[in-house]
C-alpha positions as CSV (number, residue, x, y, z in Angstrom):
1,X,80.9,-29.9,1.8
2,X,78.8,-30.8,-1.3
3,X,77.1,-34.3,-1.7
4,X,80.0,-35.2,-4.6
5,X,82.5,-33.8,-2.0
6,X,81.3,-36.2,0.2
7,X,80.8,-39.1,-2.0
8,X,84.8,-38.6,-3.5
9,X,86.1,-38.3,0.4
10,X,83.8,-41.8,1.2
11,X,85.3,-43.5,-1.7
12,X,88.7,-42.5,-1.2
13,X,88.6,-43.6,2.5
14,X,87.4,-46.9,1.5
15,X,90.9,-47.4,-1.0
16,X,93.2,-46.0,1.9
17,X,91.7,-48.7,3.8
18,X,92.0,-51.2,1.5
19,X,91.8,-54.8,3.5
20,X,94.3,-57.5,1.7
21,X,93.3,-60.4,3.8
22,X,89.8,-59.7,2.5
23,X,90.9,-59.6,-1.0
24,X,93.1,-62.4,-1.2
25,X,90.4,-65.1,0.4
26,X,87.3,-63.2,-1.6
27,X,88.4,-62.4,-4.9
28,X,89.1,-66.2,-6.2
29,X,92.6,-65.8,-5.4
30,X,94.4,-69.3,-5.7
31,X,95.8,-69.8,-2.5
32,X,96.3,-72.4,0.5
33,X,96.4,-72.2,4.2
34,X,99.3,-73.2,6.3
35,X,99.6,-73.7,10.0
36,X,103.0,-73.6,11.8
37,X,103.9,-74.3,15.6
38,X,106.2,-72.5,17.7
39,X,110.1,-72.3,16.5
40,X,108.5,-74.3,13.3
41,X,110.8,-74.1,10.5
42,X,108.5,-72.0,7.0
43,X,111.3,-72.0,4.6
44,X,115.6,-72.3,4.7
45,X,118.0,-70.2,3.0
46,X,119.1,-71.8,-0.1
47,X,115.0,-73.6,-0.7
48,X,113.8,-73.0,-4.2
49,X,111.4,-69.6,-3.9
50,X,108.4,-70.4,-6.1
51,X,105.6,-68.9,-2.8
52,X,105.0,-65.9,-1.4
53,X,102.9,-65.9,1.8
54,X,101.1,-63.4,3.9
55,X,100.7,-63.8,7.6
56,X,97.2,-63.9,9.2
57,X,98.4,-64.6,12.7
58,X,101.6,-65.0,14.5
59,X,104.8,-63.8,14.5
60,X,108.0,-65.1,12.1
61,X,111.2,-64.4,12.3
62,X,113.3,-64.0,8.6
63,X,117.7,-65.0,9.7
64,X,120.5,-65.1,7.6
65,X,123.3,-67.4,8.3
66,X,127.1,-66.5,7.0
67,X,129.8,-69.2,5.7
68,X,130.6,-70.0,9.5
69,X,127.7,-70.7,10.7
70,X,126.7,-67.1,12.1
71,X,123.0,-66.4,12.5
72,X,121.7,-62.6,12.6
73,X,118.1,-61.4,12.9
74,X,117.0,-59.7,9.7
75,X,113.5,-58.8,10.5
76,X,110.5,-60.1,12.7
77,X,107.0,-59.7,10.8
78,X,103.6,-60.4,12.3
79,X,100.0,-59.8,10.8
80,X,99.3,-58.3,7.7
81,X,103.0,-58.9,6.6
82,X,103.9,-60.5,3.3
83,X,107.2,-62.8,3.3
84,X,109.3,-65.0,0.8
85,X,108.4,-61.8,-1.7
86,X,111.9,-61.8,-3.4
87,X,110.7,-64.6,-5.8
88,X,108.3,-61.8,-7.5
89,X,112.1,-59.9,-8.0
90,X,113.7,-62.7,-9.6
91,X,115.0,-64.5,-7.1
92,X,115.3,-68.2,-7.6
93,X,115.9,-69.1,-4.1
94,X,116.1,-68.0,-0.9
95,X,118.0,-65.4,0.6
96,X,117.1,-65.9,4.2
97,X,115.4,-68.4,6.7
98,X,111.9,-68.0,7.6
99,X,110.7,-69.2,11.6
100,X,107.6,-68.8,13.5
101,X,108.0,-67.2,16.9
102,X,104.8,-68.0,17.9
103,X,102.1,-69.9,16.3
104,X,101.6,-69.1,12.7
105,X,98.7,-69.1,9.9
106,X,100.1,-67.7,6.6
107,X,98.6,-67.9,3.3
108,X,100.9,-69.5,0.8
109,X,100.0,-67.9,-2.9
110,X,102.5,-69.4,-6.1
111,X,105.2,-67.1,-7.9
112,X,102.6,-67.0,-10.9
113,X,99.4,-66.6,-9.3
114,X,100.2,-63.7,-7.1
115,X,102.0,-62.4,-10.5
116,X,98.6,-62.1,-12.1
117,X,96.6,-61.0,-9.2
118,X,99.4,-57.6,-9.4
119,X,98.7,-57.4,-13.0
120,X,94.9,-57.9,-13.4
121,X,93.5,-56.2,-10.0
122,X,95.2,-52.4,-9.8
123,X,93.9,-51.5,-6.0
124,X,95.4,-54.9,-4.5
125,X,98.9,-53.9,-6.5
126,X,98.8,-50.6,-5.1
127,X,98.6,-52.1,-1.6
128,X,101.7,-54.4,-2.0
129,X,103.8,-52.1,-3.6
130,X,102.9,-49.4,-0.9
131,X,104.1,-52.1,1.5
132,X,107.2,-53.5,0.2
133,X,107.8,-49.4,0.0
134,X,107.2,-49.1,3.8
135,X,109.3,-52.1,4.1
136,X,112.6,-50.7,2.8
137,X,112.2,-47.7,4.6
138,X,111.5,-49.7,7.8
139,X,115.3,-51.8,6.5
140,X,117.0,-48.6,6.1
141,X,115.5,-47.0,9.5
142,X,116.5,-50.7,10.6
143,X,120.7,-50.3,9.5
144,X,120.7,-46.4,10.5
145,X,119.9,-47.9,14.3
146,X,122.4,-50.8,14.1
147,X,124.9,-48.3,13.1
148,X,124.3,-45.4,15.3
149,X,122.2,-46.2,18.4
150,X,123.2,-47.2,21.4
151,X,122.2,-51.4,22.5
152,X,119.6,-49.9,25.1
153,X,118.1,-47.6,22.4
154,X,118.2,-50.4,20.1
155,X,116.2,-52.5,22.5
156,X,113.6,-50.0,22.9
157,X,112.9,-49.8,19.1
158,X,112.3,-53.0,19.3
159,X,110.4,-53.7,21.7
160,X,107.8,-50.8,20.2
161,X,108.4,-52.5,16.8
162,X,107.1,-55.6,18.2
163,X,104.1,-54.1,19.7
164,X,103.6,-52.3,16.3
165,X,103.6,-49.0,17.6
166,X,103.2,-46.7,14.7
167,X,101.0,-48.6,13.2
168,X,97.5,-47.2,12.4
169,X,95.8,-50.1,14.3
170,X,96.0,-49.8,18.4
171,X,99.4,-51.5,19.5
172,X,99.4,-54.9,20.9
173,X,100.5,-53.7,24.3
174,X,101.2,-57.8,24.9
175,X,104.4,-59.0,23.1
176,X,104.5,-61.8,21.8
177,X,107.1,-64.5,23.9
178,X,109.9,-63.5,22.3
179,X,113.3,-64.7,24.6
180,X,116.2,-62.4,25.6
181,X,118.5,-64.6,23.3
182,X,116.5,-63.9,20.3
183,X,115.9,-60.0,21.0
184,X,120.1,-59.8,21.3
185,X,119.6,-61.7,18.3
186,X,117.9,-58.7,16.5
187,X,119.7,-55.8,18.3
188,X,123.6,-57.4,18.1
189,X,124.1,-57.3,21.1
190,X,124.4,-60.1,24.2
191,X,122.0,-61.5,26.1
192,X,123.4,-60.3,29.3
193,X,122.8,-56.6,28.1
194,X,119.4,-57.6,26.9
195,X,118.7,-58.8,30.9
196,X,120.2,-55.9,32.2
197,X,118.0,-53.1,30.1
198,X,114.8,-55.3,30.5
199,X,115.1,-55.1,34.1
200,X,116.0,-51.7,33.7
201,X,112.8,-50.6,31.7
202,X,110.6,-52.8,34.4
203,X,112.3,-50.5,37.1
204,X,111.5,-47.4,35.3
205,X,107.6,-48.2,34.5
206,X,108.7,-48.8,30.6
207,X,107.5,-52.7,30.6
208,X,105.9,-55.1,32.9
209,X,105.7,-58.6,33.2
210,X,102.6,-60.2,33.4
211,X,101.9,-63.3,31.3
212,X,104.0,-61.6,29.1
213,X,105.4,-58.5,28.6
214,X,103.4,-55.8,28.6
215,X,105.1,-52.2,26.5
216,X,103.7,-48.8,27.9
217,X,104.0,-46.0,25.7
218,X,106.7,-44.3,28.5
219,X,109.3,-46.9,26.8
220,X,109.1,-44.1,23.9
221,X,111.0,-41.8,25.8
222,X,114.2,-44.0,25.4
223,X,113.5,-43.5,21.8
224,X,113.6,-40.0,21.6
225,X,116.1,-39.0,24.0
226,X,119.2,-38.1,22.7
């Protein structure tokens, strides 16, 4: 490989790996911290969306609630996520509820700041729209499930979701405390089924509980068999 070679691969590695924390609280981004507690309320269907927020640590839950009062689980993001993005789209206010499951810092950025940051710096808007790319697919991989997989498949998915399997960075192999209710929550199913395949997995080697629950990478199988 000739010098130039190398040099192109070097800089091409450092684009791919492109850090967006690192941009947004370096590059005179204006922007504000925000702390949340457990079960915290961030923002409500119906608020005015004028923010959009990236998560540094935590993990948030985004609901929906119909005309009677139903809640369903729409998504659960965690580090390195972006949320409340739909104001960038047009939206005037929001289409979902936004919770932390576990403590939360997210950085809050306005409609028209982070508007200019995607026009003015190019490798930072190639990152988000990269993202919110990944993130439909994950939404369509997300209804495919719900509408074809079985409730203990479903689980499974989830669980690896959780633990950000597939994700370039090593998986957290400890979830986050996330209860039984809230993952039938996510899978639409009950929380009786939920118990049931939990202790199922546990039997099997898939999980364990200690100070959590810990996901092995066995729990894939359940994934993969048809």
């Amino acid at each position: 490989m000739s010098a130039a070679t190398r040099s192109s691969h070097k800089k091409s590695s450092k684009k791919s790996a492109f850090d967006a924390q690192r941009f947004l609280e370096s590059a005179g981004v204006s922007r504000k911290l925000a702390e949340y507690s457990k079960k915290q309320n961030i923002f409500s269907q119906g608020d005015a969306a004028k923010t959009v927020m990236y998560i540094q640590n935590g993990t948030v839950k985004l609901s929906v609630v119909n005309e009677i009062g139903r809640e369903a689980v729409v998504a659960m993001l965690g580090p390195g996520d972006f949320v409340g993005e739909g104001c960038l789209a047009g939206q005037s206010i929001r289409m979902s509820s936004a919770t932390a499951v576990t403590p939360a810092l997210l950085m809050v950025i306005d409609k028209e700041e982070m508007v200019r940051v995607l026009h003015t710096e190019h490798a930072f808007s190639d990152r988000f729209v990269s993202y919110m790319l990944s993130r439909n697919i994950r939404v369509e991989e997300d209804l495919v499930d719900q509408l074809f997989n079985s409730s203990e498949k479903r689980l499974a998915r989830t669980l690896l979701l959780l633990a950000q399997y597939g994700k370039k960075s090593e998986p957290e192999k400890l979830l986050p405390k996330v209860s039984h209710e809230l993952l039938a929550e996510m899978i639409g199913t009950t929380r009786s089924r939920v118990n049931f395949f939990m202790n199922k997995f546990r039997k099997l080697g898939f999980i364990e509980y200690n100070n959590g629950v810990h996901i092995n990478r066995s729990l894939l199988s359940v994934v993969l068999h048809d």
